[in-house]
SETISE-503387 format. One record per residue (C-alpha): residue in three letters; chain; x, z, y. Coordinates in Angstrom, 3 decimals, always signed. Layout:
<recs>
<ALA; A; <X; Z; Y>>
...
</recs>
This chain:
<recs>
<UNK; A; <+7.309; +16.539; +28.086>>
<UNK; A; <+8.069; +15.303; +24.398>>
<UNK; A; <+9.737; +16.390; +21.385>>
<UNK; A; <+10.605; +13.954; +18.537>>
<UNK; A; <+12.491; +12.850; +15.381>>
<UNK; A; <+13.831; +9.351; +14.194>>
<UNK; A; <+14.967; +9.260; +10.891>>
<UNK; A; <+15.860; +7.056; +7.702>>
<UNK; A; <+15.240; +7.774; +4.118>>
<UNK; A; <+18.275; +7.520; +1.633>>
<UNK; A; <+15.695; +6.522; -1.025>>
<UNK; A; <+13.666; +4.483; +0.263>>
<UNK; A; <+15.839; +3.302; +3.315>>
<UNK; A; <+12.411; +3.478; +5.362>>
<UNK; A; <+12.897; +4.146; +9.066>>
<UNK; A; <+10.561; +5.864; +11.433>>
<UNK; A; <+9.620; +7.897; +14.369>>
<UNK; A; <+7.760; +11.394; +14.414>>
<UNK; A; <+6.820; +12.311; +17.972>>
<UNK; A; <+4.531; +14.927; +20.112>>
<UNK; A; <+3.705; +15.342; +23.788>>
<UNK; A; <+1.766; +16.899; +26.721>>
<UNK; A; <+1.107; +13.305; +27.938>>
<UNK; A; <-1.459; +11.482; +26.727>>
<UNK; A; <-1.152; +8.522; +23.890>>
<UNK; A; <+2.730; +9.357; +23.749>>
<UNK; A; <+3.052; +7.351; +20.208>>
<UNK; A; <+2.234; +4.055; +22.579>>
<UNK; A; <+5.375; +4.036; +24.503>>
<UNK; A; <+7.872; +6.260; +22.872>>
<UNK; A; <+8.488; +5.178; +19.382>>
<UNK; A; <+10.043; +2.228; +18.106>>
<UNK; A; <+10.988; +1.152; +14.362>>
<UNK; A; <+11.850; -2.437; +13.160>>
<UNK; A; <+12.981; -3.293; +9.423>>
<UNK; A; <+16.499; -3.661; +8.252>>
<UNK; A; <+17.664; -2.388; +11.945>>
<UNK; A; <+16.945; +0.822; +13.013>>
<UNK; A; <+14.342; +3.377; +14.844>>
<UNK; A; <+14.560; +4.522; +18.518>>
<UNK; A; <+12.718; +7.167; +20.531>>
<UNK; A; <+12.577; +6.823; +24.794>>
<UNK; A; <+11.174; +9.431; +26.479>>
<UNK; A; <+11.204; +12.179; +29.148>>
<UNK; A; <+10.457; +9.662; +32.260>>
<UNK; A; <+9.589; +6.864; +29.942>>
<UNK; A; <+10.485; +3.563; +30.679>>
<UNK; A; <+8.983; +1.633; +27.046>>
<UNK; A; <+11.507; -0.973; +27.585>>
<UNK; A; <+14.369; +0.636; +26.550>>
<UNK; A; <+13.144; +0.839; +22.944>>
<UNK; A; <+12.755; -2.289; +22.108>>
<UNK; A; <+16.562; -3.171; +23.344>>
<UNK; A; <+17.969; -0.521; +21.805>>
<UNK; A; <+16.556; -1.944; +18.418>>
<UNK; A; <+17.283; -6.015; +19.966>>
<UNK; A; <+20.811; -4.734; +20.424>>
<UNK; A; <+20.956; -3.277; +16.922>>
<UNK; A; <+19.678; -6.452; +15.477>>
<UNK; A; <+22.505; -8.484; +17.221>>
<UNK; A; <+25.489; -6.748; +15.252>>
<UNK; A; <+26.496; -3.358; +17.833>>
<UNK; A; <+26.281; -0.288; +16.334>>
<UNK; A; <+24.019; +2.769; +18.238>>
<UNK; A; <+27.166; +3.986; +20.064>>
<UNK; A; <+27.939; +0.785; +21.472>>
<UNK; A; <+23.972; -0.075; +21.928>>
<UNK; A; <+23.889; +3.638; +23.760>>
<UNK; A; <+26.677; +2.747; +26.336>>
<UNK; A; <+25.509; -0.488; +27.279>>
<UNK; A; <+22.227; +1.296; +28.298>>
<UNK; A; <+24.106; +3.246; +30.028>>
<UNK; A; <+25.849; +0.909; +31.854>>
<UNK; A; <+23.227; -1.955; +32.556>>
<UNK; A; <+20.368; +0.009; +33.679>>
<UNK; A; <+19.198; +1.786; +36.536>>
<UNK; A; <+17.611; +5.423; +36.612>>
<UNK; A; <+19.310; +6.246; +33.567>>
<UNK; A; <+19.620; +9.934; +34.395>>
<UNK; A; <+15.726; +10.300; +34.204>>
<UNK; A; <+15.853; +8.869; +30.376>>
<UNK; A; <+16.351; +10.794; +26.837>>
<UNK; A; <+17.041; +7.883; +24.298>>
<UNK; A; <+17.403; +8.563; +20.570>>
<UNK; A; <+18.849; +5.654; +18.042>>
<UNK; A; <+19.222; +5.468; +14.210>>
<UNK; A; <+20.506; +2.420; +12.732>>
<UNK; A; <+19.905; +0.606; +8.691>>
<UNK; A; <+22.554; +2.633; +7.558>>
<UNK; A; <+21.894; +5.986; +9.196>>
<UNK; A; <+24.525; +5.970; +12.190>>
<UNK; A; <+23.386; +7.880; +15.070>>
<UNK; A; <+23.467; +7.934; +18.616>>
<UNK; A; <+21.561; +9.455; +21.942>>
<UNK; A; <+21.513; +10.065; +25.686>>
<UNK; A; <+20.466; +12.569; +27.937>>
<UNK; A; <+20.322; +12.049; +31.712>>
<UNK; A; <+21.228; +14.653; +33.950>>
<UNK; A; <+17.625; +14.588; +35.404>>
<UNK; A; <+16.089; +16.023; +32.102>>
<UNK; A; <+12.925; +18.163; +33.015>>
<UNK; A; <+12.663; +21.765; +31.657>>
<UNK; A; <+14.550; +23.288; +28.601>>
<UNK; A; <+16.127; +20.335; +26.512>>
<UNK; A; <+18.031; +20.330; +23.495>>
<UNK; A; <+19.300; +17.767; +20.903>>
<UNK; A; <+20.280; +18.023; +16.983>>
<UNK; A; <+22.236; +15.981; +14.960>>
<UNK; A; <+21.963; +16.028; +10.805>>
<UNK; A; <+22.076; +13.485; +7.826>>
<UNK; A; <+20.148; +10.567; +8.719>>
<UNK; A; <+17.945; +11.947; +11.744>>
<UNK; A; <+18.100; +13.128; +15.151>>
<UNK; A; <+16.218; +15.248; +17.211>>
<UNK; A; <+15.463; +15.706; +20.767>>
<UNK; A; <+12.865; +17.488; +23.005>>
<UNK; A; <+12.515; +18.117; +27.339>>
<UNK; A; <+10.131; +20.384; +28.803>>
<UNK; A; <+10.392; +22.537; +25.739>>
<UNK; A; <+9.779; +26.620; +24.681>>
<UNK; A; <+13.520; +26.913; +23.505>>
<UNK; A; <+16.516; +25.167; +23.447>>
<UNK; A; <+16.276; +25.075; +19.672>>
<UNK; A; <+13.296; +23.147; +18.651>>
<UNK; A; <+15.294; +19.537; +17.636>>
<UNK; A; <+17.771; +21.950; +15.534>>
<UNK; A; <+14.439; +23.520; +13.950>>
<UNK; A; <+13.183; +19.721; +13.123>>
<UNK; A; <+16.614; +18.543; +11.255>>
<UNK; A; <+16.293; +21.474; +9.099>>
<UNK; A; <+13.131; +20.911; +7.835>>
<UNK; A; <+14.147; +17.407; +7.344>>
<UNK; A; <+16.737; +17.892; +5.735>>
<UNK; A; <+15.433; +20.280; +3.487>>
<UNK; A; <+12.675; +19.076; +2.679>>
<UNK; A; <+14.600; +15.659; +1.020>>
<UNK; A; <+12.588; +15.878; -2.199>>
<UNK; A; <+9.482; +14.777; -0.438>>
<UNK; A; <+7.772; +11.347; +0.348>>
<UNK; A; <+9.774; +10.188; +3.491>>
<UNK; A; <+6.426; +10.304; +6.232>>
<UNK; A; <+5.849; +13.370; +4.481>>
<UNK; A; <+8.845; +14.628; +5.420>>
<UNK; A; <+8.661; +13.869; +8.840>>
<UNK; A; <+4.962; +14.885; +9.666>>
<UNK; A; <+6.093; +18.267; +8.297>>
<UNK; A; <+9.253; +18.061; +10.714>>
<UNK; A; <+7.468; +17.539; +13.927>>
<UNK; A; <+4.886; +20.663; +12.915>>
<UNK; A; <+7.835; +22.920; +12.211>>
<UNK; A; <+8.739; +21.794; +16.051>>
<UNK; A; <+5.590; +22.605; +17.093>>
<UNK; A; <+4.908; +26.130; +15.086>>
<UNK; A; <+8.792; +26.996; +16.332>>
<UNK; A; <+7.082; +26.961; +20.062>>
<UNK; A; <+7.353; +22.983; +20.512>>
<UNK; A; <+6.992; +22.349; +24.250>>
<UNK; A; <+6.227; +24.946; +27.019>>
<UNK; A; <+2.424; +24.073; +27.368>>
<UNK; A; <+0.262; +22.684; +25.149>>
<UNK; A; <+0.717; +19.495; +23.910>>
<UNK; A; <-2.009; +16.761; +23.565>>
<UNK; A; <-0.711; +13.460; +21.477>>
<UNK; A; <+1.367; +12.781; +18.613>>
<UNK; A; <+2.164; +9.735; +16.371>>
<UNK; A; <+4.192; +8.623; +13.509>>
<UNK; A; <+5.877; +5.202; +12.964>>
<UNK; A; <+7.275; +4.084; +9.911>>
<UNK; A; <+8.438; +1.067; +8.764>>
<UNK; A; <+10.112; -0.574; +5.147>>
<UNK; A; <+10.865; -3.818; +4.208>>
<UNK; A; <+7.870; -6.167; +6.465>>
<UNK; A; <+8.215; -7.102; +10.011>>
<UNK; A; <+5.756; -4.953; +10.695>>
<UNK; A; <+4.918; -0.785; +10.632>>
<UNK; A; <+3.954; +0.553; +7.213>>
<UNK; A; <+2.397; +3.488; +9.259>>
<UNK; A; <+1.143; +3.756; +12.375>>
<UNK; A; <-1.023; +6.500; +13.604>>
<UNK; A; <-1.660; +8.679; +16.730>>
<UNK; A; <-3.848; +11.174; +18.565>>
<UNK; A; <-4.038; +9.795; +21.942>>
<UNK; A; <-5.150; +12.698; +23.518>>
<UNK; A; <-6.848; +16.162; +21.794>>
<UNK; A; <-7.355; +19.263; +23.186>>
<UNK; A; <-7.375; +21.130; +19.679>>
<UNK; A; <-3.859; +20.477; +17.851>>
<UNK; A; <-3.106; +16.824; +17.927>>
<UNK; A; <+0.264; +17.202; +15.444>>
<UNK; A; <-2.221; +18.349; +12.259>>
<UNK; A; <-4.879; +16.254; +13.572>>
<UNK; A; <-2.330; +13.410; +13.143>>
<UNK; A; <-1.196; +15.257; +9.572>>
<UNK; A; <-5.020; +14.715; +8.454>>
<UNK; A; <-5.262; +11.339; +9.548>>
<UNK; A; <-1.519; +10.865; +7.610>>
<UNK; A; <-3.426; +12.317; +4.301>>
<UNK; A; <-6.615; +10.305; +4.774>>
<UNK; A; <-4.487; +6.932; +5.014>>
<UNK; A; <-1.579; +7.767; +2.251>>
<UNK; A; <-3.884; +6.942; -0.563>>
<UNK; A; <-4.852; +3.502; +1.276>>
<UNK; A; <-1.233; +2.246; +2.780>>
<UNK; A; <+0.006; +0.298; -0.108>>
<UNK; A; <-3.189; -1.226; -0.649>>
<UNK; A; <-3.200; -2.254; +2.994>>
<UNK; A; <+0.478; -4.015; +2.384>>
<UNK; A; <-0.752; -5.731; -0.312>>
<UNK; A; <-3.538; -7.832; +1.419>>
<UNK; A; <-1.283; -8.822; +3.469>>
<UNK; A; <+1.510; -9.585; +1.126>>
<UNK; A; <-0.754; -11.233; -1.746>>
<UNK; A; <-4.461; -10.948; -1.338>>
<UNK; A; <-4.769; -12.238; -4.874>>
<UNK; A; <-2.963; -8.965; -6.063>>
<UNK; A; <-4.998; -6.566; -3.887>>
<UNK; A; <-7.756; -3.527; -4.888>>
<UNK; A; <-11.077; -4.592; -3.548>>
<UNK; A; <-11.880; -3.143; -0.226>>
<UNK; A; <-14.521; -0.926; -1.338>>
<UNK; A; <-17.179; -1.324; +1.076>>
<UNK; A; <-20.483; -2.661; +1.579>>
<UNK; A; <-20.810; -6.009; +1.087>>
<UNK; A; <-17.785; -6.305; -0.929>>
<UNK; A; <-18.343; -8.496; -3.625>>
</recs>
């Protein structure tokens, strides 16, 4: 019921996760980034777990193939899960389970990887990694926002879908980016692309309070002195 992205820039070396779904408030279980190690997607019957290991496995020195097939191995209901990994460097790896619902397809290019269940063609992830990889001249979240709609205008899943997100992180412990639509009935991918444009002008400013208050814009509001 989800189709999604995970990605690293080779500018930047940011990492993140583009993602859409029938389900609602997909972006809170599915995506995962952390910084220096890698991003991860877990979906189809999500079990949230997985994403966080996959990135804890990362971090401890095994590289996504290695992190994929002890997945494979350790855990139960495996068959049920679609996993997507990216590490620091832009290796890839992924799993689908034999249980897979609907149409599902998966895409491999330069520094991303797509996958999708449940979706209107077989195609869709191979529709994603071009636009990402075309569009390499633009801002990295930019590049992925535009990704995930290219998904959805190619036919994205069979019936509508109702939440999307995007997770990015740099160089801080925690996301650079994180939005969602938890649940819309009217287009939740350009809702989320709106919400993207409203916060780009305000996400380095938000880094910066947290980084060096001293350093940072003033907020702007009432009251601010």
């Amino acid at each position: 019921m989800t189709f999604s992205l995970v990605a690293r820039c080779e500018k930047t070396k940011m990492l993140g996760v583009v993602i859409s779904s029938s389900s609602i408030s997909v972006a809170s279980r599915c995506p995962w980034v952390r910084a220096g190690v890698g991003a991860a997607a877990t979906q189809n019957v999500t079990d949230p777990s997985l994403g966080n290991l996959m990135l804890d496995y990362l971090e401890q020195g095994m590289s996504p193939e290695k992190v994929i097939e002890k997945i494979k191995k350790e855990k139960t209901n495996i068959d049920y899960r679609q996993l997507l990994l990216i590490d620091n460097f832009g290796n890839l790896s992924s799993h689908t389970g034999n249980n897979i619902l609907g149409i599902h397809g998966l895409a491999k290019g330069s520094n991303c990887l797509a996958a999708g269940n449940m979706l209107k063609a077989k195609n869709i992830p191979e529709i994603m990694i071009n636009s990402f990889v075309e569009n390499s001249n633009l801002f990295f979240p930019e590049r992925l926002m535009i990704s995930l709609k290219a998904g959805l205008d190619a036919g994205g899943e069979a019936g509508p879908v109702h939440s999307a997100g995007i997770k990015v992180v740099d160089d801080t412990s925690w996301p650079l980016i994180d939005l969602r639509i938890d649940w819309s009935d009217n287009d939740p991918i350009n809702e989320l692309y709106k919400l993207w444009k409203a916060y780009e002008p305000q996400m380095q400013d938000y880094k910066s309070r947290a980084l060096d208050p001293t350093k940072a814009p003033s907020y702007g509001v009432p009251g601010d002195l």
